[in-house]
N, CA, C and O atoms as a Maestro MAE file, in Angstrom:
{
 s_m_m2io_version
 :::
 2.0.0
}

f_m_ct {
 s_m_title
 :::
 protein
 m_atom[164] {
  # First column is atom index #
  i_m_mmod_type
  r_m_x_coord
  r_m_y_coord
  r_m_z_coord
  i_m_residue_number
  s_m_chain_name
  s_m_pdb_residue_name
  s_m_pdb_atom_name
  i_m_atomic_number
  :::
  1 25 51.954 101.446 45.850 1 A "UNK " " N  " 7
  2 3 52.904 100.375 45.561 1 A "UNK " " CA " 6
  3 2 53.695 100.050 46.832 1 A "UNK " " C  " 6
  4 15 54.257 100.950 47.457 1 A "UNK " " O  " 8
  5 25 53.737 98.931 47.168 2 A "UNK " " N  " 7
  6 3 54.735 98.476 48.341 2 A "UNK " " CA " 6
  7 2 56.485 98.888 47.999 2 A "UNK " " C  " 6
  8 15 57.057 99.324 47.000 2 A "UNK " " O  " 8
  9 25 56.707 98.698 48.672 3 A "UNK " " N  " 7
  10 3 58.429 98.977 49.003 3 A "UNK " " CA " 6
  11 2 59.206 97.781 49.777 3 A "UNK " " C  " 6
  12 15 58.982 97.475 50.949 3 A "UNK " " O  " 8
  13 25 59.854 97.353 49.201 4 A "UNK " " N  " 7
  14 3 60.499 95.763 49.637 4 A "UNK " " CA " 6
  15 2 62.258 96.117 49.677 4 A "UNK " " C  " 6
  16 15 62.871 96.584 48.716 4 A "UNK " " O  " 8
  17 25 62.832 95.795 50.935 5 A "UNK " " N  " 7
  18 3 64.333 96.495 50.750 5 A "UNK " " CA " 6
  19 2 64.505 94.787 51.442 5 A "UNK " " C  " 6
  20 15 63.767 94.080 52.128 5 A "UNK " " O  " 8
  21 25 65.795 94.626 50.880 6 A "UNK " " N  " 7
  22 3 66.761 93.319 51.202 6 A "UNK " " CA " 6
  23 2 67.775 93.712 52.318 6 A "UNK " " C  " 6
  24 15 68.364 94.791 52.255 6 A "UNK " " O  " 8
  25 25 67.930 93.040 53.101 7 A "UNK " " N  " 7
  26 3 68.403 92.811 54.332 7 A "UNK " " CA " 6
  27 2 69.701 91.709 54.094 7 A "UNK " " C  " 6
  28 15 69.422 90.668 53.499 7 A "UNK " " O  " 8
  29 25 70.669 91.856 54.406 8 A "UNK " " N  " 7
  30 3 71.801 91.281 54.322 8 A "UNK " " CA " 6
  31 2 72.191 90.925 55.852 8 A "UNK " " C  " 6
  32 15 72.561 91.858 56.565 8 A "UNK " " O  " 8
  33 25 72.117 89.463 56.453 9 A "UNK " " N  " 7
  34 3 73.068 89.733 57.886 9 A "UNK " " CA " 6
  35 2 74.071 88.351 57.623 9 A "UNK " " C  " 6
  36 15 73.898 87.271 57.057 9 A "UNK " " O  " 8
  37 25 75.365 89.086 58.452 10 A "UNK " " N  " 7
  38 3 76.370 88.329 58.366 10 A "UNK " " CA " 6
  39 2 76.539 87.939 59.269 10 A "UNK " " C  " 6
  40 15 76.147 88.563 60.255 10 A "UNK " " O  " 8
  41 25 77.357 86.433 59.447 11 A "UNK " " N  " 7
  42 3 77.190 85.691 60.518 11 A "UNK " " CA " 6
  43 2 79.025 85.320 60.422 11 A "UNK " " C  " 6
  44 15 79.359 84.707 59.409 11 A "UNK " " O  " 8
  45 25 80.266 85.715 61.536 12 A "UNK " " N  " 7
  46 3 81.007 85.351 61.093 12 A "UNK " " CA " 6
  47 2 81.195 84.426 62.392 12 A "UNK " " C  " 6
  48 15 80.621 84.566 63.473 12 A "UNK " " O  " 8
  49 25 82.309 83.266 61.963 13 A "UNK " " N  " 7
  50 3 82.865 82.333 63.133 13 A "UNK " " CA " 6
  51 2 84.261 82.284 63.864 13 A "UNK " " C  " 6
  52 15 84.811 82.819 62.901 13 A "UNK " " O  " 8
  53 25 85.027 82.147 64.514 14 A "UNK " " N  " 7
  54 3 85.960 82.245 64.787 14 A "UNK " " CA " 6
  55 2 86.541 80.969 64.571 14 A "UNK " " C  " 6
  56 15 85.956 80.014 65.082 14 A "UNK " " O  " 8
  57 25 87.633 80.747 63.879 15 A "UNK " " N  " 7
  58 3 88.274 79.150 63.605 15 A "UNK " " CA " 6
  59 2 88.831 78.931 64.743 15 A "UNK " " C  " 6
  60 15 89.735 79.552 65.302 15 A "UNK " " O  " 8
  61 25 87.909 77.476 65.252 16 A "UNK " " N  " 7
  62 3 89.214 77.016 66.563 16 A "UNK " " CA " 6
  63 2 88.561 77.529 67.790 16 A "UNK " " C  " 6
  64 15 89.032 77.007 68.801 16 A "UNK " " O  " 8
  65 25 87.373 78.616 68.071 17 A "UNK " " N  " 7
  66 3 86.832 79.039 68.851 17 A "UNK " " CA " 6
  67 2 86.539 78.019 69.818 17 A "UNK " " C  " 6
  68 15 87.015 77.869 70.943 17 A "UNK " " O  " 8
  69 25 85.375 77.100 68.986 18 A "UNK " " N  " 7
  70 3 84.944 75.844 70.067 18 A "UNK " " CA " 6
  71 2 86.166 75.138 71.242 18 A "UNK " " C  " 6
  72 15 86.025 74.668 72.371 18 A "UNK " " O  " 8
  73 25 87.364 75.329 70.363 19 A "UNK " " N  " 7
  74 3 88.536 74.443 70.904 19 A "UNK " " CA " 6
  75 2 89.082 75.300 71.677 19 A "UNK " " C  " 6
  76 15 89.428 74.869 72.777 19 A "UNK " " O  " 8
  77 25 89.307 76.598 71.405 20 A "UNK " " N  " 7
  78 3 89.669 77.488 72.513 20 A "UNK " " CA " 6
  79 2 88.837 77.492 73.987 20 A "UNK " " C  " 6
  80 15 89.290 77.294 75.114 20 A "UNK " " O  " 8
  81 25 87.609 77.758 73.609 21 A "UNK " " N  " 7
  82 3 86.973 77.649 74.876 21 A "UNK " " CA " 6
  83 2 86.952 76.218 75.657 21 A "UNK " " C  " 6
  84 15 86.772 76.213 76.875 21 A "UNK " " O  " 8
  85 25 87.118 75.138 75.014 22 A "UNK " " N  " 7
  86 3 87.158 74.269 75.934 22 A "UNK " " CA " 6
  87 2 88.294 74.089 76.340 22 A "UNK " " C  " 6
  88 15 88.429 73.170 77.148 22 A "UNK " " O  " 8
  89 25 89.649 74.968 75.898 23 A "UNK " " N  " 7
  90 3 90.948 75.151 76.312 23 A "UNK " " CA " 6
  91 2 91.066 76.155 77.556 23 A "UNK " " C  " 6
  92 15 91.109 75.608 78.658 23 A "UNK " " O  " 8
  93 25 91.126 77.608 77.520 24 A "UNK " " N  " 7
  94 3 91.064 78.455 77.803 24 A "UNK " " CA " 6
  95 2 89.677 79.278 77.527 24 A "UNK " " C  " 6
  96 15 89.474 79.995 76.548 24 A "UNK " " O  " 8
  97 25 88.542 78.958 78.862 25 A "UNK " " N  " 7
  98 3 87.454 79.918 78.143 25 A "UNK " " CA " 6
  99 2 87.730 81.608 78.638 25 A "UNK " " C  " 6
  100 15 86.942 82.527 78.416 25 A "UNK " " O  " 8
  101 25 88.938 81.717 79.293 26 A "UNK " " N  " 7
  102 3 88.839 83.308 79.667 26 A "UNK " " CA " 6
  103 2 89.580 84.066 78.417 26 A "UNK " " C  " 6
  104 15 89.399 85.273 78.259 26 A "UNK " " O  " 8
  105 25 90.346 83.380 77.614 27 A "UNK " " N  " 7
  106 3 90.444 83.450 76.641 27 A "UNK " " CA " 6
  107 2 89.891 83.651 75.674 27 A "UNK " " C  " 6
  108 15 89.851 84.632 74.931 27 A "UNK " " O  " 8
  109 25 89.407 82.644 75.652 28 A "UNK " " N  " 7
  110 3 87.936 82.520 74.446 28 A "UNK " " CA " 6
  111 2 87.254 83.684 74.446 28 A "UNK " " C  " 6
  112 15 86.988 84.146 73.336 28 A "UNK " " O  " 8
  113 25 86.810 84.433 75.650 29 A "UNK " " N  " 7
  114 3 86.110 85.469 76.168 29 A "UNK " " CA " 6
  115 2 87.003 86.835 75.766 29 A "UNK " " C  " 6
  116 15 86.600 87.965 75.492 29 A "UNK " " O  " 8
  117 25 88.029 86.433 75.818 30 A "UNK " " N  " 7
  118 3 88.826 88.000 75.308 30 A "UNK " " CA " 6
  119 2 88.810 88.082 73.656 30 A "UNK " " C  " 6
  120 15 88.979 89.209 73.191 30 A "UNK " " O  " 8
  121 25 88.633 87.045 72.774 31 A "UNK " " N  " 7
  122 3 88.918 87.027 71.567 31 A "UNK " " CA " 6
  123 2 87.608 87.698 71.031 31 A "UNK " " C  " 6
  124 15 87.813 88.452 70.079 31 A "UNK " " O  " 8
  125 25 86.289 87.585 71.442 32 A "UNK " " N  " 7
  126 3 84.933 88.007 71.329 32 A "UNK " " CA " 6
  127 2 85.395 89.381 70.439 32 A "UNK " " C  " 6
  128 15 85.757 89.492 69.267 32 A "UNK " " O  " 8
  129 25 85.200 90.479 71.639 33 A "UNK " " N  " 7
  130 3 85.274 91.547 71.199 33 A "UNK " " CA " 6
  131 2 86.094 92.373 70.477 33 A "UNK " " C  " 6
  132 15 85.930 93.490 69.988 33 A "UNK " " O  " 8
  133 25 87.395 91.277 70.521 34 A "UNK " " N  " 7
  134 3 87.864 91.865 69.176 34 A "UNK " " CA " 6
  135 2 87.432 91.529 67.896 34 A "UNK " " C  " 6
  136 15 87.453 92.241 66.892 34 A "UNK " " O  " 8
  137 25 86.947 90.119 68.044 35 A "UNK " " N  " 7
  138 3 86.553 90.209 66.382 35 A "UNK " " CA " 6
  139 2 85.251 90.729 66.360 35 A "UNK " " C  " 6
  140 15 84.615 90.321 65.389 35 A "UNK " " O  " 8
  141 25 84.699 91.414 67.024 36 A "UNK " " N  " 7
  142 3 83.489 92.120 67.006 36 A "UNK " " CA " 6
  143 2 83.945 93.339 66.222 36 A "UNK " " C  " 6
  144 15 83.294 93.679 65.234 36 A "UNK " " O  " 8
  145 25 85.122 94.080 66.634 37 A "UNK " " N  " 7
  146 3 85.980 95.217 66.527 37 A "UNK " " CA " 6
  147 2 86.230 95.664 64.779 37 A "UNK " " C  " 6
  148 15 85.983 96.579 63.993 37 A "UNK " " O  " 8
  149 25 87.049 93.995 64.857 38 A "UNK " " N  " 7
  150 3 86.920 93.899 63.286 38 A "UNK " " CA " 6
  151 2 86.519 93.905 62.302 38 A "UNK " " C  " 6
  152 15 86.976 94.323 61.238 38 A "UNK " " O  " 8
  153 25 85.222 93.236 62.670 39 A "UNK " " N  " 7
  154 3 84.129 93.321 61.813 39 A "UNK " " CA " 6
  155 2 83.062 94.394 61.669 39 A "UNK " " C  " 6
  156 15 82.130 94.239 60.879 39 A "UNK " " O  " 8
  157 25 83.160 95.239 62.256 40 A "UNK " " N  " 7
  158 3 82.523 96.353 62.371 40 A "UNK " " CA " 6
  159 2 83.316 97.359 61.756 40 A "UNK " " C  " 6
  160 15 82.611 98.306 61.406 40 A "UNK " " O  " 8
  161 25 84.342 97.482 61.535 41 A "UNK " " N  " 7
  162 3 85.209 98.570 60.568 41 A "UNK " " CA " 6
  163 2 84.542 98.833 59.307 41 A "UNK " " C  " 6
  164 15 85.047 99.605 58.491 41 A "UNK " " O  " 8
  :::
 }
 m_bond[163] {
  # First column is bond index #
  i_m_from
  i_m_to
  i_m_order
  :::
  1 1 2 1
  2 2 3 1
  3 3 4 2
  4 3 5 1
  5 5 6 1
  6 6 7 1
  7 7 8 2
  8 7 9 1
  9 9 10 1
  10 10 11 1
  11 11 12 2
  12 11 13 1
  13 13 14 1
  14 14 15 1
  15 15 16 2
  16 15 17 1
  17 17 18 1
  18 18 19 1
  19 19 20 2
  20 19 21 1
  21 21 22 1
  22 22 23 1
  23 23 24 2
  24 23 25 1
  25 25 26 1
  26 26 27 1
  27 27 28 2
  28 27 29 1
  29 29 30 1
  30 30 31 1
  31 31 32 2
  32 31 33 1
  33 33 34 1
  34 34 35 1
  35 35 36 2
  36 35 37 1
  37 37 38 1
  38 38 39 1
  39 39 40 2
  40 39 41 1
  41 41 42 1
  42 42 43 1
  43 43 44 2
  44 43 45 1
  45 45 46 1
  46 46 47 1
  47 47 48 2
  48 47 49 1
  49 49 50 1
  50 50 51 1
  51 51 52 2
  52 51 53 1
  53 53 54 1
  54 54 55 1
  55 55 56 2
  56 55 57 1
  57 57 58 1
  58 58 59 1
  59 59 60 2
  60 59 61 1
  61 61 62 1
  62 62 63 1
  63 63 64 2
  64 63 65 1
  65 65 66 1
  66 66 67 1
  67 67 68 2
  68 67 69 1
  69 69 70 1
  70 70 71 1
  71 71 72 2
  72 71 73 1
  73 73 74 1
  74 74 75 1
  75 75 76 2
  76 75 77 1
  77 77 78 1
  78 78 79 1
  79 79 80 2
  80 79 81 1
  81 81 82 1
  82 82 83 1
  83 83 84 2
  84 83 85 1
  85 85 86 1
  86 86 87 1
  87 87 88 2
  88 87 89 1
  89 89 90 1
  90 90 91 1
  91 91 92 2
  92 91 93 1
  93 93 94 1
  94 94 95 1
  95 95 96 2
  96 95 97 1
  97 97 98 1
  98 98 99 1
  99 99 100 2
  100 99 101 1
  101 101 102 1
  102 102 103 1
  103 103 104 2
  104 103 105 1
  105 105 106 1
  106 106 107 1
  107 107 108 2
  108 107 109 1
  109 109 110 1
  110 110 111 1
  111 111 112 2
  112 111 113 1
  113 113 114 1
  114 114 115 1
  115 115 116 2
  116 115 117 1
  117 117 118 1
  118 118 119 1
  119 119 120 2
  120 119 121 1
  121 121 122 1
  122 122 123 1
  123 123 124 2
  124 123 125 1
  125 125 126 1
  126 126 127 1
  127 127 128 2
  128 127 129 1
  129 129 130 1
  130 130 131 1
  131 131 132 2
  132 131 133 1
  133 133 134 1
  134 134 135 1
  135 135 136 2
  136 135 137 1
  137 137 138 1
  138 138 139 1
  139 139 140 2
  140 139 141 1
  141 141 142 1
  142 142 143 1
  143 143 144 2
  144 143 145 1
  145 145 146 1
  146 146 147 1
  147 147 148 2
  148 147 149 1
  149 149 150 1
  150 150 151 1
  151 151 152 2
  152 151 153 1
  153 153 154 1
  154 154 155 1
  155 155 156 2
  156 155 157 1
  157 157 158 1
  158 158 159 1
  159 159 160 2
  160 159 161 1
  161 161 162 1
  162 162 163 1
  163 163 164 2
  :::
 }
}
């Protein structure tokens, strides 16, 4: 018998990101890894 497991991936966005980076992209660049941070808890 086969074995079939479901895969879940989440895709999150940052609100305002696009607008940040075309504001401040060194900014933009620091916000990354925190919400990486977050979302990984």
């Amino acid at each position: 018998m086969q074995e079939r497991r479901l895969a879940a991936i989440m895709f999150t966005d940052i609100v305002g990101y696009t607008a940040l980076m075309g504001l401040d992209e060194n900014c933009a660049f620091e916000v990354l890894p925190k919400n990486r941070e977050i979302h990984s808890a």
